[in-house]
C-alpha positions as a Markdown table, in Angstrom:
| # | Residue | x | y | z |
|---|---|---|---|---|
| 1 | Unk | 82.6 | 45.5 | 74.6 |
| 2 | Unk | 85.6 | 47.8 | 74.0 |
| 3 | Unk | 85.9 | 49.5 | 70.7 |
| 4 | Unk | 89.2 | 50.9 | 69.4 |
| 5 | Unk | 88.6 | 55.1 | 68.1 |
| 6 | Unk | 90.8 | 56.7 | 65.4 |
| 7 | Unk | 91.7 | 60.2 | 66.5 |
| 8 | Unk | 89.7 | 61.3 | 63.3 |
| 9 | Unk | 86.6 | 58.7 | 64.6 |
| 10 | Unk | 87.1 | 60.4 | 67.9 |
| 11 | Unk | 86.7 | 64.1 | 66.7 |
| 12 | Unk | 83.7 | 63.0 | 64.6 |
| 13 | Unk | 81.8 | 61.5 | 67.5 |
| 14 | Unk | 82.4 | 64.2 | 69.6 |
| 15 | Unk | 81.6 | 66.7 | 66.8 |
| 16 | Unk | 77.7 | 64.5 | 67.0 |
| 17 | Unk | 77.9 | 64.9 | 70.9 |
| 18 | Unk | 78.8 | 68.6 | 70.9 |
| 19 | Unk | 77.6 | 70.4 | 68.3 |
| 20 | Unk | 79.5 | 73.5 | 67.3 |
| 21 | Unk | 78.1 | 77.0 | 69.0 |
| 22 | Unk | 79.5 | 80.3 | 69.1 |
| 23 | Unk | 80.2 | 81.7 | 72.7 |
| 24 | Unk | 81.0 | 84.7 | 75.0 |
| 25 | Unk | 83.0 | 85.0 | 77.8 |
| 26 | Unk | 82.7 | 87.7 | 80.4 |
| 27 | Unk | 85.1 | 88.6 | 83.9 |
| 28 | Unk | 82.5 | 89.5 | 86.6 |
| 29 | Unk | 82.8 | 90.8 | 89.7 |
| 30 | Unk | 79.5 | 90.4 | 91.5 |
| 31 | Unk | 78.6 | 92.2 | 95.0 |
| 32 | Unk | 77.5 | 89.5 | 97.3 |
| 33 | Unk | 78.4 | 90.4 | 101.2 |
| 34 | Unk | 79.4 | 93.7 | 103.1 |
| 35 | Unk | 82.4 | 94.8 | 100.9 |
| 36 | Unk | 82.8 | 91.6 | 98.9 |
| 37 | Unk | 83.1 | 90.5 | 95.6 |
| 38 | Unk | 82.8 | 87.2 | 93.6 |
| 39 | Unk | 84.9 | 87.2 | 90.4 |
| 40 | Unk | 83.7 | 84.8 | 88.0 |
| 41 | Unk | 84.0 | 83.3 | 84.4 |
| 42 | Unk | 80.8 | 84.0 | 82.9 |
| 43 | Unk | 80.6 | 81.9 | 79.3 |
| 44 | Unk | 77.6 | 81.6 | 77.3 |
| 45 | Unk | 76.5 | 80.5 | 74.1 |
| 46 | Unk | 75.3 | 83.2 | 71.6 |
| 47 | Unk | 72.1 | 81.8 | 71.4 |
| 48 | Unk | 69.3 | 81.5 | 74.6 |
| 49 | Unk | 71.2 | 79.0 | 77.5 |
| 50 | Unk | 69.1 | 76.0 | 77.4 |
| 51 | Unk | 70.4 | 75.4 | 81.1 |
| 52 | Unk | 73.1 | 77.4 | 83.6 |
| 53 | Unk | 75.5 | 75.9 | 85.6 |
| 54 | Unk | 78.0 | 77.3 | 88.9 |
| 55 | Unk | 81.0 | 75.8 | 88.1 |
| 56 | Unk | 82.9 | 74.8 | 91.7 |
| 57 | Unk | 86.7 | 73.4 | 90.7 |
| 58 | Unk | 88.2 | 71.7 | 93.6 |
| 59 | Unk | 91.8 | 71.9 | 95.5 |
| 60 | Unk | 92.2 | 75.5 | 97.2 |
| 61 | Unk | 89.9 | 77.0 | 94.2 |
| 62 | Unk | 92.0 | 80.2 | 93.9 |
| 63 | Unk | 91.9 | 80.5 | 90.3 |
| 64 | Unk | 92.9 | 83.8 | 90.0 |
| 65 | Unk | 91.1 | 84.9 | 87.0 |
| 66 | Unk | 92.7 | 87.9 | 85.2 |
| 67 | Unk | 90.6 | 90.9 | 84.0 |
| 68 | Unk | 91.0 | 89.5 | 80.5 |
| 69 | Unk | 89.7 | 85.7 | 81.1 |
| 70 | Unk | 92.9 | 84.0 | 81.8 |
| 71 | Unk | 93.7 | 82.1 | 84.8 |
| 72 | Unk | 96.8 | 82.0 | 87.0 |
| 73 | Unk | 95.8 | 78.7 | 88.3 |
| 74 | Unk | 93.7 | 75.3 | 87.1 |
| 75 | Unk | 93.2 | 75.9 | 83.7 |
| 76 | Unk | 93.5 | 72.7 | 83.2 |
| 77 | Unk | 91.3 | 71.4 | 86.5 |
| 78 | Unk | 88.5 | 69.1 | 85.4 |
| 79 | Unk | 85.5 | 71.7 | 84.8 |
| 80 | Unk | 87.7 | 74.4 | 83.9 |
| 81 | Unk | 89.4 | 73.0 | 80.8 |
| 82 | Unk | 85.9 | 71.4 | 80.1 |
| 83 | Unk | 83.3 | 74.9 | 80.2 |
| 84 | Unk | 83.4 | 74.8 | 76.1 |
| 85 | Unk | 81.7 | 71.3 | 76.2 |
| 86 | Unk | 79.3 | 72.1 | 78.6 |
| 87 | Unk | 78.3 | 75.9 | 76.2 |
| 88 | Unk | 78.3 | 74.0 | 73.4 |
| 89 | Unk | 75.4 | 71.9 | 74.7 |
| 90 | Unk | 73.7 | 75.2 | 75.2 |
| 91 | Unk | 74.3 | 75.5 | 79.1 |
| 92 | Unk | 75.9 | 78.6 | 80.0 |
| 93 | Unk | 78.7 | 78.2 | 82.9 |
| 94 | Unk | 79.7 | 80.9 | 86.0 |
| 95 | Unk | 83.4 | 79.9 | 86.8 |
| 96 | Unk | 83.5 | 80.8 | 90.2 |
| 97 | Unk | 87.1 | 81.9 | 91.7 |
| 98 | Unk | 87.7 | 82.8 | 95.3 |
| 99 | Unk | 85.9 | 85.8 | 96.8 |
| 100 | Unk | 87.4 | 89.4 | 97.4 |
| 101 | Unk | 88.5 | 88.1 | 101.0 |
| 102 | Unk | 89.9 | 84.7 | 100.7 |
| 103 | Unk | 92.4 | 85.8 | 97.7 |
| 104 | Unk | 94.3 | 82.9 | 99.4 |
| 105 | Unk | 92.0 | 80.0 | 99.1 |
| 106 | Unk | 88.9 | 78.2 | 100.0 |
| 107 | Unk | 90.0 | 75.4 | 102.8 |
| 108 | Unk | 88.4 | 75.7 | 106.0 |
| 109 | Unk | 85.9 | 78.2 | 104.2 |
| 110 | Unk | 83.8 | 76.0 | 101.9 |
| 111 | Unk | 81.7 | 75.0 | 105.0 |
| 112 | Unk | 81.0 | 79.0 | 105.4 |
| 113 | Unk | 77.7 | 80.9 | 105.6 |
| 114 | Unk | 79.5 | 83.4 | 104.0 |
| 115 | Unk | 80.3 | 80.8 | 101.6 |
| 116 | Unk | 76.8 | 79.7 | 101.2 |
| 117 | Unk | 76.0 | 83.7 | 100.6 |
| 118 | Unk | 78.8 | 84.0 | 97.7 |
| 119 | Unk | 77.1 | 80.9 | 95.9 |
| 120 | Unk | 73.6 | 82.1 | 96.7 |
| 121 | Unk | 74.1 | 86.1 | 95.1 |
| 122 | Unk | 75.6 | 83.7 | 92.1 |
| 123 | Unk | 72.5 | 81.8 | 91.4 |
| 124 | Unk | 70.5 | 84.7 | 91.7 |
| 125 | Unk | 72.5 | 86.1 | 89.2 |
| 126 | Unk | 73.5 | 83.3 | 87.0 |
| 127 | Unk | 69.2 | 82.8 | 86.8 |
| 128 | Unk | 68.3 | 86.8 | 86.5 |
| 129 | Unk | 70.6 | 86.8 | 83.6 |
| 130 | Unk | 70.0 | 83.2 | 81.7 |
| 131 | Unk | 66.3 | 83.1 | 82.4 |
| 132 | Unk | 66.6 | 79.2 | 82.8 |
| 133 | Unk | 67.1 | 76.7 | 85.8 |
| 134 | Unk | 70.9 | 76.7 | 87.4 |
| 135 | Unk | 73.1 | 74.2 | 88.3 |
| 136 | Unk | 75.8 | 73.7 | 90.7 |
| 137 | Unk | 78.6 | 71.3 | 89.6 |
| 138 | Unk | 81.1 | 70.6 | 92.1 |
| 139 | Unk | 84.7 | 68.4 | 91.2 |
| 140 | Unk | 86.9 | 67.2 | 93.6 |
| 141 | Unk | 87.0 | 69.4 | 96.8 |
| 142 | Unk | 84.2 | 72.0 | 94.7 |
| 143 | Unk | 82.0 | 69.0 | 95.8 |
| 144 | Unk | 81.8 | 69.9 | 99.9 |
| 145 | Unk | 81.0 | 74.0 | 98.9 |
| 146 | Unk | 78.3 | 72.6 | 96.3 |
| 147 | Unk | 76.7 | 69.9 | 98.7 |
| 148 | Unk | 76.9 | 72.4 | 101.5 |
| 149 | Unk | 75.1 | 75.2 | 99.8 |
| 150 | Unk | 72.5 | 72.6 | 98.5 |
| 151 | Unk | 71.9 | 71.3 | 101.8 |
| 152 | Unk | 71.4 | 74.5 | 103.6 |
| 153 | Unk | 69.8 | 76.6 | 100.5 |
| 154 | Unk | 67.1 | 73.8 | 100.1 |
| 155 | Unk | 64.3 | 74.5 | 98.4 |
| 156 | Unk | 64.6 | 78.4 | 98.4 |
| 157 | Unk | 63.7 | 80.6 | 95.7 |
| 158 | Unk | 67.9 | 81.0 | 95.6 |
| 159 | Unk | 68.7 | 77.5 | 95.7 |
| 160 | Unk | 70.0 | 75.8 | 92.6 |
| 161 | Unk | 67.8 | 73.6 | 90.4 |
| 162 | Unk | 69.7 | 70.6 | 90.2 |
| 163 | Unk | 73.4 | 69.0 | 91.8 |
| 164 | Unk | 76.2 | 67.3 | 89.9 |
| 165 | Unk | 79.3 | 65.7 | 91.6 |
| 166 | Unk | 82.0 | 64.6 | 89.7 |
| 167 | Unk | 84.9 | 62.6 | 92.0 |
| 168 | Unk | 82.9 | 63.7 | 95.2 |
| 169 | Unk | 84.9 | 63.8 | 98.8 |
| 170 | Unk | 83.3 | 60.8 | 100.3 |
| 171 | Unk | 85.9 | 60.6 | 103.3 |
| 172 | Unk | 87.7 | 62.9 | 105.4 |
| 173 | Unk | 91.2 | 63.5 | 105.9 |
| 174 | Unk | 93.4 | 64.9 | 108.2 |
| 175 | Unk | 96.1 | 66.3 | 106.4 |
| 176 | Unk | 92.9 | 68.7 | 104.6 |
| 177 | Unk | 91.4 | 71.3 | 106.2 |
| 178 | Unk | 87.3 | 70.7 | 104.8 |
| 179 | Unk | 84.3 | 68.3 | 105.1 |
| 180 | Unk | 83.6 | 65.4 | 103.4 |
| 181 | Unk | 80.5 | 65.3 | 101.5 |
| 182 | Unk | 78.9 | 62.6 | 104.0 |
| 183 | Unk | 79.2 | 65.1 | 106.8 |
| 184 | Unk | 76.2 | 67.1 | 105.1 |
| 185 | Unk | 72.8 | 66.1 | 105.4 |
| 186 | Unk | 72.1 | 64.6 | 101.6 |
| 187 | Unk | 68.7 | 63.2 | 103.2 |
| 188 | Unk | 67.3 | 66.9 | 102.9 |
| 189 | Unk | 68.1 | 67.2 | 98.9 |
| 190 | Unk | 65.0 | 67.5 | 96.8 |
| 191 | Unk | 66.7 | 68.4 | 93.8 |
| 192 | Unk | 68.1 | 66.1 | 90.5 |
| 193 | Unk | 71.7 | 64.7 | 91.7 |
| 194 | Unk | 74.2 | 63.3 | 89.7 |
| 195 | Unk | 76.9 | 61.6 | 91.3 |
| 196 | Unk | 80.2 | 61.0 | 88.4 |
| 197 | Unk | 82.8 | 58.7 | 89.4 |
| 198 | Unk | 86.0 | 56.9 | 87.7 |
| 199 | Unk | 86.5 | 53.2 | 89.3 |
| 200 | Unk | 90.0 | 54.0 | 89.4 |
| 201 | Unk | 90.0 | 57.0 | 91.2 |
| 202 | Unk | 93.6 | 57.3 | 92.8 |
| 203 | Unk | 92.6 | 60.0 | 95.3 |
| 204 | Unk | 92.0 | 58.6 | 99.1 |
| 205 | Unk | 89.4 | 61.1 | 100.1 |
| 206 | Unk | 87.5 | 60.3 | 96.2 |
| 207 | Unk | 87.9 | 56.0 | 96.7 |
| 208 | Unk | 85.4 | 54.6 | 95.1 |
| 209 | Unk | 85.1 | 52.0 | 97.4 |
| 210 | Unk | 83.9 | 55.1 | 99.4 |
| 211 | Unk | 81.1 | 55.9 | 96.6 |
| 212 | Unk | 77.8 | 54.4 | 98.8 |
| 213 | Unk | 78.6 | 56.9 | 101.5 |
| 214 | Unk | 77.4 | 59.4 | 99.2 |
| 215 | Unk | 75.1 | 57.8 | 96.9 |
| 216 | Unk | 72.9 | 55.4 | 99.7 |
| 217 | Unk | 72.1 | 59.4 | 101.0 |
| 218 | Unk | 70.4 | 61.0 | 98.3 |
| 219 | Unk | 67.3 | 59.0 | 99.7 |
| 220 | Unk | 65.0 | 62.2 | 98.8 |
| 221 | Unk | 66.1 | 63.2 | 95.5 |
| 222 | Unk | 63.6 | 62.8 | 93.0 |
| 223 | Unk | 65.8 | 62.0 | 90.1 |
| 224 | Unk | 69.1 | 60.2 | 90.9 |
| 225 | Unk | 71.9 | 58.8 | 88.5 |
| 226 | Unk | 75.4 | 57.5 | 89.4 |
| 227 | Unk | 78.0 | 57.3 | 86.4 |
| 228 | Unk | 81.5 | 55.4 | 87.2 |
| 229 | Unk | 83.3 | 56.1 | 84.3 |
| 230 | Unk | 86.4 | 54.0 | 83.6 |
| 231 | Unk | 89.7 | 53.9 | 80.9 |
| 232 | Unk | 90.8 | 57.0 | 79.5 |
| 233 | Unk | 94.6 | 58.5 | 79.4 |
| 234 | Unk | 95.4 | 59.4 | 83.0 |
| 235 | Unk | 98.4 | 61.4 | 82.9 |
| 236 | Unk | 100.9 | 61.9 | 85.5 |
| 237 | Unk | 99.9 | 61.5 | 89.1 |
| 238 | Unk | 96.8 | 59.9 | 90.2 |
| 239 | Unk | 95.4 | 62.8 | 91.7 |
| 240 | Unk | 96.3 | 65.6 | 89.4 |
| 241 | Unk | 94.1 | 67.2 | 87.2 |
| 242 | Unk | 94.8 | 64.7 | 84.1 |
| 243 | Unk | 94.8 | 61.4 | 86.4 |
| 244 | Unk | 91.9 | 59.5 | 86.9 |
| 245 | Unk | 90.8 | 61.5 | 89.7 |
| 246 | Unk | 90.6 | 64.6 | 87.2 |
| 247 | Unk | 88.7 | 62.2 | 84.4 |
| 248 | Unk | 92.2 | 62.5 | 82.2 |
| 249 | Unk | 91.2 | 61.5 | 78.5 |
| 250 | Unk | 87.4 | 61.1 | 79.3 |
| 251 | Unk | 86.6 | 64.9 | 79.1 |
| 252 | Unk | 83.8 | 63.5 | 76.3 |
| 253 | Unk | 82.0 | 60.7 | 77.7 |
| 254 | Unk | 82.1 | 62.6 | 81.1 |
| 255 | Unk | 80.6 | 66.1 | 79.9 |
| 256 | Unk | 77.8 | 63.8 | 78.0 |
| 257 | Unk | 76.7 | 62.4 | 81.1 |
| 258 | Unk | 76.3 | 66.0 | 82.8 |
| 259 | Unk | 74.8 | 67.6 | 80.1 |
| 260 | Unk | 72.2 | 64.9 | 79.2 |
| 261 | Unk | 71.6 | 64.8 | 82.9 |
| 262 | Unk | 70.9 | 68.5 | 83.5 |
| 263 | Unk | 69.3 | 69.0 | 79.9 |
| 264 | Unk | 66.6 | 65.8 | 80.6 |
């Protein structure tokens, strides 16, 4: 059944789904190789993080985060322009840009082990300073550098707590430098996954015709869910941040999903 929102009805359901808190936000640049940094977005409520989460936006990922929070690129990705909704359910987010030596951006990296290190040093982190379990939510192309890690961190004191990926790459192209998601070894997750999904995805690499490569995987995952999310306001092209590939008009419905998975 569809049901027709008022603006006002909108902001009032919302306002029940995301209670109001008060938050920080911090630029850090955290040591994690020989001579290498990772800057990141730290934002946390004011109040003990119920949950943490790594926050992996997709395309080339070179935010370029400014020493005073603002970005000179994807402020308006998917996860980006969504962080308040996440720390207003009490789950404090690391914004992750590129590292001190790939100012340029991630493709052809994302696969790394020096990759794998950045996103390693940043749960340690992310968990020394929230105290809680941490999360690594991928969109888009963020999905191959969160599967990878997952895969290959396993089960290690470093490795995250729990996956999420929202418009995963379930095929592989060859005008993209990068893996899909399939090319990892999902059997080998023993973590919570959440796999997030618009039926009208526009994207060729994110078809969601393409979805069972991913999802028929996760065979050892102890706790599972796939959301296909559909509607919204898409805005200009497909694949843009505001189409349906970036969840354009559904920022609500799809941060519910994540949060109530990770906060279960």
């Amino acid at each position: 059944m569809r049901h027709a929102l008022t603006a006002l009805a909108l902001v009032a359901q919302l306002a029940l789904i995301f209670p109001a808190w008060a938050e920080t936000s911090t630029v850090v640049d955290l040591p994690t190789r020989a001579g290498v940094t990772q800057r990141m977005l730290f934002v946390s409520p004011d109040t003990q993080p119920r949950a943490a989460a790594v926050l992996i936006p997709g395309g080339h990922g070179a935010l370029k985060i400014f020493d005073n929070g603002s970005l000179g690129w994807g402020d308006q990705g998917f996860l980006v322009r969504n962080r308040g909704l996440l720390v207003q359910q009490g789950i404090a987010v690391a914004i992750i840009d590129t590292p001190s030596d790939r100012r340029s951006g991630l493709a052809g990296f994302r696969d790394s082990d020096e990759h794998r290190s950045d996103l390693e040093a940043t749960i340690r982190w992310l968990r020394s300073r929230t105290g809680g379990p941490v999360w690594l939510i991928g969109h888009s192309r963020g999905t191959e550098s969160a599967a990878a890690a997952s895969v290959r961190l396993g089960a290690s004191p470093a490795g995250p707590d729990g996956l999420v990926l929202a418009a995963p790459i379930s095929s592989e192209s060859s005008f993209v430098k990068g893996r899909s998601v399939p090319h990892f070894q999902l059997e080998k997750l023993q973590l919570p996954v959440l796999v997030l999904a618009h039926q009208n995805d526009g994207c060729s690499v994110t078809a969601p015709k393409d979805l069972p490569l991913v999802t028929d995987r996760l065979t050892g995952s102890p706790r599972k869910q796939v959301v296909e999310l559909t509607g919204g306001q898409p805005q200009g092209d497909l694949c843009a941040h505001q189409g349906t590939h970036g969840f354009g008009g559904l920022d609500g419905p799809a941060m519910q999903a994540i949060s109530e998975f990770i906060l279960q």
